[in-house]
C-alpha positions, -999 to 999 in steps of 0.1 A, spaced: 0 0 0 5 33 -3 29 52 22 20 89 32 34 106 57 19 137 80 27 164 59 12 146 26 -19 132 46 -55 149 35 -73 157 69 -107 175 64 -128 188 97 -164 189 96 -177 222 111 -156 251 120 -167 258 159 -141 253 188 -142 221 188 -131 219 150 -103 252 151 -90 234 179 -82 207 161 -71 221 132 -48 246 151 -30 212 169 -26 198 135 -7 226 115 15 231 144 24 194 144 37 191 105 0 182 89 0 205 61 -30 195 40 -55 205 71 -89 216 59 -124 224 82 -157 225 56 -179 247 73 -217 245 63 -224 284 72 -212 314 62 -195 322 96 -170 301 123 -179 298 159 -207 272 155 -228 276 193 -203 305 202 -221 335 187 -224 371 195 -248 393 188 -259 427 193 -292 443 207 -289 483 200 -253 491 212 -250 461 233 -231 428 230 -248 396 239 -242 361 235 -269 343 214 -248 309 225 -223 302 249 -225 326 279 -194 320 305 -164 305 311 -174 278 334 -145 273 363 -125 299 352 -93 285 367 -59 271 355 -69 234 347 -95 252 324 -85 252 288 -109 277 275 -98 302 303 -59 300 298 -64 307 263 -84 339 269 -60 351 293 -29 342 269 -51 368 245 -59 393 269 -101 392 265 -110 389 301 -105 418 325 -86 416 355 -108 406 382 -115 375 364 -83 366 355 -69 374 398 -60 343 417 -87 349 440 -110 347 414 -96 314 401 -101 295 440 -139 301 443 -153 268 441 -193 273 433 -200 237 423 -213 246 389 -240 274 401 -225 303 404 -235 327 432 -259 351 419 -280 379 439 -314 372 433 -349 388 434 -375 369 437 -412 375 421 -445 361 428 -476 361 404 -495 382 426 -471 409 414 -450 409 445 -416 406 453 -405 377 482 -385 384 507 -345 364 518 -367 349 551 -385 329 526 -371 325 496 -335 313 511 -345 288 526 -359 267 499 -332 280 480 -304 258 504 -330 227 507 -331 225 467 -286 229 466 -285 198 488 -310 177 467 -290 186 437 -259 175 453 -275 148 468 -285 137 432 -252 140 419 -236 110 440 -254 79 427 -227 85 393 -198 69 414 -218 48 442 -248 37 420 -275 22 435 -300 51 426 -338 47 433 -352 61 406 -345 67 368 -347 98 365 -331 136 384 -364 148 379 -384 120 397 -358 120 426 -361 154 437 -394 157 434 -398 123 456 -373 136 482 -395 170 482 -426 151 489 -404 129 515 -388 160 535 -403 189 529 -432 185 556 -406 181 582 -382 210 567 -411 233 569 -433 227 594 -422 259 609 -436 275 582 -464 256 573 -483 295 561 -463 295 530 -457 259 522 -478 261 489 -457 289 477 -425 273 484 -433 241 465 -437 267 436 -401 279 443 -387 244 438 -408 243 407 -388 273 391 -360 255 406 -367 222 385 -370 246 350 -339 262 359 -321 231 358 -339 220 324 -320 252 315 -289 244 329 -290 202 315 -306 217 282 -335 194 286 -374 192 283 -380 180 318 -355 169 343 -376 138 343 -358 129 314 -322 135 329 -307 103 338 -301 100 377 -273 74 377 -250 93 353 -256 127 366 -227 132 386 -205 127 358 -193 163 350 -167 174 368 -167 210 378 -138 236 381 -132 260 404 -134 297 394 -162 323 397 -179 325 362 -175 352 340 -177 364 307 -159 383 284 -157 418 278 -160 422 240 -178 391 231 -179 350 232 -163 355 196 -132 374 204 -117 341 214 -127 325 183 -111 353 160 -80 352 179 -76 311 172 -87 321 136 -62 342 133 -36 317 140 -51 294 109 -43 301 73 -64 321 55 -71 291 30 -77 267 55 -117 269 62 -144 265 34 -174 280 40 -209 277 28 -201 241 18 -229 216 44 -217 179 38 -242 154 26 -222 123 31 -191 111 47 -181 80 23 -161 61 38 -139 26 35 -138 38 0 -126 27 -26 -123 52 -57 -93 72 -65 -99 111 -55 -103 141 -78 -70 156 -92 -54 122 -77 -47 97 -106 -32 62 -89 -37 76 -55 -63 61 -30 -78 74 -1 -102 56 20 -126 87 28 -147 107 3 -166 141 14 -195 145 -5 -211 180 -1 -244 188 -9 -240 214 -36 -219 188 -56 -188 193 -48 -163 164 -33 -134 162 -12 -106 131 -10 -93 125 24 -74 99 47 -90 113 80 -122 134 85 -127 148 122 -165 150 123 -174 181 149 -214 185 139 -237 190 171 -252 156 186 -286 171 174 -275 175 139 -261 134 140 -295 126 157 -316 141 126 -292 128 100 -279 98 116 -289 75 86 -280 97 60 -248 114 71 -222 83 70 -222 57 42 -219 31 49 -240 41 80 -225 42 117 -222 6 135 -252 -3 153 -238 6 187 -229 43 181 -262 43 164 -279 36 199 -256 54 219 -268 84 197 -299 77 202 -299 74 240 -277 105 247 -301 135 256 -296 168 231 -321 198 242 -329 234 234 -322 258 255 -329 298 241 -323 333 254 -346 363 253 -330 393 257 -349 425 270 -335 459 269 -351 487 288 -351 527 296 -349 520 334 -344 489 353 -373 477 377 -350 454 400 -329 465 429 -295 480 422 -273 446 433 -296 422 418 -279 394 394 -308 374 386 -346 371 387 -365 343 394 -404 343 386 -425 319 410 -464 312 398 -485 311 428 -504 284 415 -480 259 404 -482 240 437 -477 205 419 -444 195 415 -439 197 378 -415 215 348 -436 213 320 -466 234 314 -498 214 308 -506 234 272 -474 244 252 -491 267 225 -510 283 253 -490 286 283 -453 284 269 -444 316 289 -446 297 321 -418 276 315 -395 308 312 -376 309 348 -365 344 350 -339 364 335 -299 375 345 -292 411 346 -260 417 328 -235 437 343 -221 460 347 -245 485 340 -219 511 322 -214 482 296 -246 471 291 -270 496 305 -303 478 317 -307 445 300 -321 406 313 -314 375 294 -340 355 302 -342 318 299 -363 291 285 -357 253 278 -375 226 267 -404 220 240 -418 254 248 -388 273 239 -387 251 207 -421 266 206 -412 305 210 -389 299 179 -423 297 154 -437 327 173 -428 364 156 -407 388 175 -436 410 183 -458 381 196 -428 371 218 -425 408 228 -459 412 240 -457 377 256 -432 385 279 -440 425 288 -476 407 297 -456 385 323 -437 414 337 -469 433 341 -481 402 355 -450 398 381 -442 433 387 -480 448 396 -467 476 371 -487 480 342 -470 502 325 -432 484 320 -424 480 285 -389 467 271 -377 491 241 -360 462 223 -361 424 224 -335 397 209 -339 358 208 -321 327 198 -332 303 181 -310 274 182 -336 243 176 -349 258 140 -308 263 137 -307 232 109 -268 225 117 -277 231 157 -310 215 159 -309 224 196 -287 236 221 -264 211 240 -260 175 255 -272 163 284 -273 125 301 -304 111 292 -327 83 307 -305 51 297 -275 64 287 -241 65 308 -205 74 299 -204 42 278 -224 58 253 -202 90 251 -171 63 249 -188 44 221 -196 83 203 -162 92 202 -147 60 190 -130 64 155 -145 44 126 -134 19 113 -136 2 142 -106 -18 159 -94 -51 147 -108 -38 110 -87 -51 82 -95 -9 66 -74 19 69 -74 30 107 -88 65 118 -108 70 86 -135 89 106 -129 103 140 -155 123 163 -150 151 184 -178 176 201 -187 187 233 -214 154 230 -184 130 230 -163 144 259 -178 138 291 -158 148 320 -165 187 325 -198 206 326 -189 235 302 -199 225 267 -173 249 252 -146 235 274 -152 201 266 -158 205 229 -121 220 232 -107 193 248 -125 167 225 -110 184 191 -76 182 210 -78 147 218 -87 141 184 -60 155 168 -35 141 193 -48 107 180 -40 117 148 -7 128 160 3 98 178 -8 76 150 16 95 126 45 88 152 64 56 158 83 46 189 115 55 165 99 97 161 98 93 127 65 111 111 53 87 84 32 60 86 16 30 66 -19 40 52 
């Protein structure tokens, strides 16, 4: 067979967000010249966007740096380019360990358009923290009761909550509807419908960093243009979405007469691509509504199912600017608690009709000289999936109703009002990963595994998979869809390099 060595080897990347620039960026700078990422869109930065509403930046996508702290990959590299400021980048900064919810000041809201007071709301606040955390440590024991996070909590609720609160027993109703705002939070947080759907037994698998979360000062996107920079110019093709991945294949490539290579990239305007390795870095929702089609021949039966088990959600922000804000000076976050959801439940009965319900509250973004008075709010689940079809006015009304509704003032009105929209996204088709039901870290191994499988007689590492779905140690998507594109190319790498450090290898 044919040798080729790592300079001469053809290495495309499907999809030019972290995960795949990551990748690519490892590659050049270890002696792979012929390095390529096929982007379908027009833009890089995949779930890491950033928008503007009026004169402000937001981020449509990713939000923080989760555990912003050494150990953090996504953190070292926007301190080596100088986009955080220096608060978040101090050492103190870095120690604070918040176990993956950061430490927000909040205001609470009822429906009867009042606002709670600390004496009730922290309370249920601290009884919720321990059920999370008491949810999170079946992943290494096992031995948990029930399928789901969803179904636990709301069983220990039942279980303890008489005894928690029988000193309180006047406002017992309306703190069962503060755990319910609690349970949509965390479908925000997973990316999920309902946390009944969140598998219990794998749900202390992310590991958190320390670090006190923060964002960055000009934009999510700075960090991607500074890695861009570091590419060739010629390197990405955009506005090219991929059709198939052909591999195990047989035919000689375009423009390479008595060549072979085992992959061919057929995109869907025509156009093909030869290659010896493609990195695939598409979302897990894109694989789940193409999974037949994408691959030929398609994937093995066991990725199929893992793919199918693993848990992919929407999760969408609505952004609100106003002329004057309505919350107290030092409030982070707002929470919104209906009086009458008294049931334990984080779905709403009637999507179409009561979709608003499932939106949890909003952060205020600070500081207020950057931003001046805007909320992100936040909404997961099939009713956000449902706010995509709705117009921006019908959305707009929608949610200055609620604040009416919340505030008892009939007269606030947001001046402007941005969305995302990341399940109608067709190369998203949601939002992020979470553990579903079923699945474990089996079924993120069996994702990541390179095609064709071991102990083939083919051409190894034809098709490799990277993606924050198949790295399953940290709780940041952007940090793990780093590490994943990393650990991708450092397979590549270490197949291109025999015990004797020579670079070529037999293909």
């Amino acid at each position: 067979m044919a040798l080729r060595s790592a300079s001469d080897s053809q290495i495309f990347i499907i999809g030019c967000g972290i995960s795949g620039i990551g990748a690519a960026q490892k590659l050049l700078k270890h002696g792979f010249h012929n390095v390529h990422i096929i982007e379908a869109t027009a833009r890089s930065g995949g779930r890491i966007r950033t928008g503007r509403l009026g004169d402000n930046i937001v981020e449509i996508g990713a939000n923080w740096i989760h555990g912003p702290s050494k150990e953090n990959p996504v953190f070292r590299l926007a301190c080596d380019y100088q986009l955080l400021d220096k608060e978040s980048m101090s050492e103190e900064n870095q120690t604070i360990d918040i176990g993956g919810h950061p430490l927000f000041v909040p205001n609470w809201f009822i429906s009867a358009g009042q606002k709670l007071g600390p004496e009730t709301m922290g309370p249920v606040m601290e009884f919720f923290m321990k059920l999370l955390e008491k949810s999170q440590q079946f992943h290494d024991g096992g031995g948990e009761p029930l399928p789901s996070v969803g179904e636990f909590i709301k069983a220990e609720v039942e279980r303890l909550a008489p005894e928690e609160w029988k000193e309180d027993q006047a406002n017992i109703a309306i703190k069962m509807a503060m755990i319910n705002t609690l349970l949509k939070l965390e479908c925000c947080v997973s990316g999920t419908h309902t946390m009944d759907d969140v598998g219990l037994g794998a749900f202390g698998m992310y590991k958190t960093l320390p670090g006190l979360d923060c964002t960055f000062p000009g934009g999510y996107e700075g960090l991607i243009d500074h890695m861009m920079m570091e590419l060739p110019k010629d390197v990405i093709l955009y506005n090219k979405p991929v059709k198939c991945i052909h591999w195990n294949y047989t035919k000689n490539g375009p423009k390479t007469t008595g060549t072979s290579f085992p992959v061919m990239i057929e995109c869907v305007n025509g156009e093909t691509f030869a290659a010896d390795h493609v990195i695939i870095t598409v979302p897990l929702g894109y694989l789940k509504k193409h999974q037949s089609t994408f691959l030929s021949p398609p994937l093995p039966l066991h990725k199929l199912h893992s793919i199918q088990r693993m848990g992919f959600g929407t999760n969408n922000k609505i952004f609100l600017e106003f002329e004057q804000p309505f919350w107290d000076e030092d409030c982070e976050v707002i929470y919104l608690v209906w009086e009458d959801e008294t049931h334990l439940a984080d779905v709403v009965s009637d999507v179409k009709m009561s979709w608003i319900r499932k939106l949890i509250g909003f952060n205020v973004l600070k500081p207020t000289e950057r931003y001046g008075h805007v909320l992100c709010g936040w909404i997961a689940g099939w009713e956000s999936e449902y706010m995509e079809t709705l117009s921006e006015l019908e959305v707009l009304h929608s949610v200055t109703q609620l604040l009416r509704i919340f505030t008892g003032n009939p007269t606030i009105t947001p001046r402007k009002l941005l969305r995302s929209r990341w399940f109608h996204d067709p190369y998203s088709c949601g939002s992020y990963t979470y553990v579903a039901k079923g699945c474990s870290g089996y079924d993120i191994d069996n994702l990541a595994e390179p095609l064709p499988l071991k102990g083939s007689n083919s051409k190894p590492l034809q098709v490799l998979f990277a993606g924050e779905a198949t790295h399953g140690s940290f709780f940041s998507t952007v940090h793990g869809a780093l590490l994943s594109g990393w650990r991708e190319a450092e397979r590549l790498i270490t197949h291109y390099t025999p015990a004797s450090g020579s670079v070529s290898s037999k293909l």
